[in-house]
N, C-alpha and C positions, 0 to 999 in steps of 0.2 A: 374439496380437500378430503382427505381421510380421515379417520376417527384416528384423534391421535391425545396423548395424558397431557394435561396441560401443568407444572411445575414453578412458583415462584420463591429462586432460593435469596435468601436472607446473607447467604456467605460462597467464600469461594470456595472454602471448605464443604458447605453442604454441595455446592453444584457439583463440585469434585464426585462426591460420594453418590450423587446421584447420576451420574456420568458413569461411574467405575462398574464394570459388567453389565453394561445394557449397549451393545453395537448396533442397537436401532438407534436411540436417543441421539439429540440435538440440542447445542449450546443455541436462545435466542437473546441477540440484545436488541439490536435495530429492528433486524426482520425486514431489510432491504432488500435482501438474497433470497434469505430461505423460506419465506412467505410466499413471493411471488412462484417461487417454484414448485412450493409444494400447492398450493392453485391451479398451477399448470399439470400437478400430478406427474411432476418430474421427481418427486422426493415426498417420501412416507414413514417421516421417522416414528416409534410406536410412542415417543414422550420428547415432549420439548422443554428445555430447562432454562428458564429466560432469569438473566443475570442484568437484567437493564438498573435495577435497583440499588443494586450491590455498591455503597459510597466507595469501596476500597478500588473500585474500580473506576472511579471520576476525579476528574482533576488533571491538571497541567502543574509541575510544579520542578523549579530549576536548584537543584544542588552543585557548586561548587562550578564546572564550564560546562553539565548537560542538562538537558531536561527527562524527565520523565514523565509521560502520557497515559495515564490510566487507559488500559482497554476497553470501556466503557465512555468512554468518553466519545462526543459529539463530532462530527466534522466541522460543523458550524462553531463551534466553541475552539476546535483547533486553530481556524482561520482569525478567530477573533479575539487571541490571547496578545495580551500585549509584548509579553517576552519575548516568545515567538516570532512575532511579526518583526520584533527589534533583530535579533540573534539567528534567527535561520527563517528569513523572509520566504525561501523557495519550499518550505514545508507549510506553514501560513497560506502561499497563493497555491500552493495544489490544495490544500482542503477548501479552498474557497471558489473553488473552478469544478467539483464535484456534483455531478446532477443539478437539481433543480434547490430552493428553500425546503421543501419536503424530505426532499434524500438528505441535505447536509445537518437537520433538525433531528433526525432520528438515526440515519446511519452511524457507524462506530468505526473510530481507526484500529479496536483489537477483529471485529468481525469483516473486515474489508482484508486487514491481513492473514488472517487463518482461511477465508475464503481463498485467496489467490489467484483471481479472477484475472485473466492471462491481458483483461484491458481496463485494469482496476490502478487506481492514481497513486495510492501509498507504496505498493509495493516497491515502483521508482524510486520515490524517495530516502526509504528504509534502506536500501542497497547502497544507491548514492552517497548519502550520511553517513553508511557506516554504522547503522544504530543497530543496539542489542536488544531481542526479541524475549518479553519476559514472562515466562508462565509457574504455572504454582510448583511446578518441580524442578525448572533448572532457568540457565540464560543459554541463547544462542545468537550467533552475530547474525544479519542478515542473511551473508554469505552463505550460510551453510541451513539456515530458515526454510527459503524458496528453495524446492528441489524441482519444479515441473507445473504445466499445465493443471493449475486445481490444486497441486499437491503442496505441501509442506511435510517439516520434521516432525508435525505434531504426533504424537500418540495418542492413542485413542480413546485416553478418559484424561489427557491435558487440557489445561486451558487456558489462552492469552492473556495474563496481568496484565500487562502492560509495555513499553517500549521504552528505550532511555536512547536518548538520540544525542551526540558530542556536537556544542557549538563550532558551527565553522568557520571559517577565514570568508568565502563567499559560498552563497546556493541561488539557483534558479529551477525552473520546471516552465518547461513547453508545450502545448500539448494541441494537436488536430483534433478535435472533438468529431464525432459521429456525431451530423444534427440532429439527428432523433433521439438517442438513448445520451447524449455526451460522455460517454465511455471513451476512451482516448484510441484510436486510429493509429497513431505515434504520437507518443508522449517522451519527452527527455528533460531528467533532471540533471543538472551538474552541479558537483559541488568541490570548492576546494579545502580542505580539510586543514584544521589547528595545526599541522605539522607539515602542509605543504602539498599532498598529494593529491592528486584529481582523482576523482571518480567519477564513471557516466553512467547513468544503467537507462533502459527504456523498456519501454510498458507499451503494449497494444499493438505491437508488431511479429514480436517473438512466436513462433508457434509450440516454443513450449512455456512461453510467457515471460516473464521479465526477465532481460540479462543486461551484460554491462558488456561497454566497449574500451577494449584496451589501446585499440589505437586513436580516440578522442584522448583518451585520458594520458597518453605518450604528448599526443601534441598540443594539448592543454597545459601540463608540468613546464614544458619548456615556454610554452607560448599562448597566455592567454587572451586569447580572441577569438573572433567571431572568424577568421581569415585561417585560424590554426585549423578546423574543424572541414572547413568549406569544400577540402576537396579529397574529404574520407567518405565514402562509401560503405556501407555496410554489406555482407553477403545476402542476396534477397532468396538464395536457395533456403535457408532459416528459417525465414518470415510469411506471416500469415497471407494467405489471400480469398478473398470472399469476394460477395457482390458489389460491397463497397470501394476494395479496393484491391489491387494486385500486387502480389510481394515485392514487384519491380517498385512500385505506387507507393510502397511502406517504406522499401528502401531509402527512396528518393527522399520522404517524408521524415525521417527519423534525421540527416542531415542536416533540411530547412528545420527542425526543432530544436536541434544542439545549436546550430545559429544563432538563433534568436534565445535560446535560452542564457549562450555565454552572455551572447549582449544585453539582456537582462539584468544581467549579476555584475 
């Protein structure tokens, strides 16, 4: 790795401050991502500012029909909250289908989100739910969150609070795991939402990374089942294709996952 400043802030407030006018520096909580990479000497930020400590950022905790997810907070601790598991099971079994015990012990649902790793689990869910994205200067839906490949709305001395996610009516999540890295191949969560409406989004197909389907989510409203879903198709001109698998391969993929995910829920 590079020589790089090492930073442990006490608040969000300091990280902020230590963030603000420095475009080399780096938010660390897990260091699932940006460790590995900067090992690989893909990434040399000149100071890392690791918020793993910060209590304001731990915790799962449910106000009035949502929850709110510190960004700091665990995978493993997402999968194993009891609320959770009761009120939006399909957000519970994506964090618990995340890598290995190692990754889900140390990785974070705020640094999995700001990374936006185009075959990363939360992003699904976050879009699906409909949850609002929370950082130290403002809120943004999902929607409008994920903009692309790697990319989000962040600015660049922002930093992920946390997430407040609306209980649903149902949710599930699907997902083809790559057997080596378990990074999702196609991944699809559905969820139907307190007022009725479907959302689908999927993860690990997109080539510009997560997006939602509106004709699942037309034929889910009307009809939900595993039968509603079976004979939509996605565009595979869109979707990624590599050595594991071909856009056709993802398309086909992202179907059998809405499937089985309605059936799921």
């Amino acid at each position: 790795m590079y020589e790089t400043n090492y930073h442990r802030a006490a608040s969000v407030q300091e990280a902020a401050g230590l963030l603000a006018g420095n475009d080399e520096a780096k938010v660390l909580a897990g260091g699932q991502t940006l460790i590995p990479t900067m090992k690989q000497r893909l990434a040399a930020p000149s100071d890392l500012i690791d918020v793993s400590r910060i209590e304001d950022l731990q915790g799962v905790t449910k106000s009035g029909d949502a929850y709110t997810i510190g960004a700091g907070t665990c995978h493993a601790n997402v999968a194993g909250d009891a609320g959770l598991k009761a009120d939006i099971p399909g957000l519970a079994a994506l964090a618990g289908k995340i890598g290995d015990p190692h990754v889900r012990h140390r990785g974070t649902i705020g640094g999995s989100i700001a990374n936006n790793d185009p075959a990363a689990d939360y992003p699904a869910g976050m879009l699906a739910l409909g949850a609002t994205i929370i950082t130290n200067k403002r809120e943004l839906s999902a929607d409008d969150f994920f903009t692309g490949l790697f990319e989000t709305a962040l600015e660049e001395d922002e930093i992920v609070t946390g997430v407040r996610v609306p209980v649903p009516q149902k949710s599930s999540y699907a997902k083809f795991p790559n057997p080596a890295s378990r990074y999702a191949m196609a991944g699809v969560f559905v969820a139907k939402l307190a007022d009725g409406s479907v959302r689908v989004a999927v993860t690990g197909a997109g080539a510009d990374g997560v997006f939602r389907v509106p004709e699942m989510e037309a034929a889910l409203a009307a009809n939900w089942s595993p039968e509603a879903v079976a004979g939509i198709a996605v565009d595979a001109g869109g979707l990624l294709g590599d050595i594991h698998g071909s856009p056709d391969y993802r398309a086909n993929l992202v179907t059998v996952m809405a499937k089985r995910a309605v059936a799921a829920a």
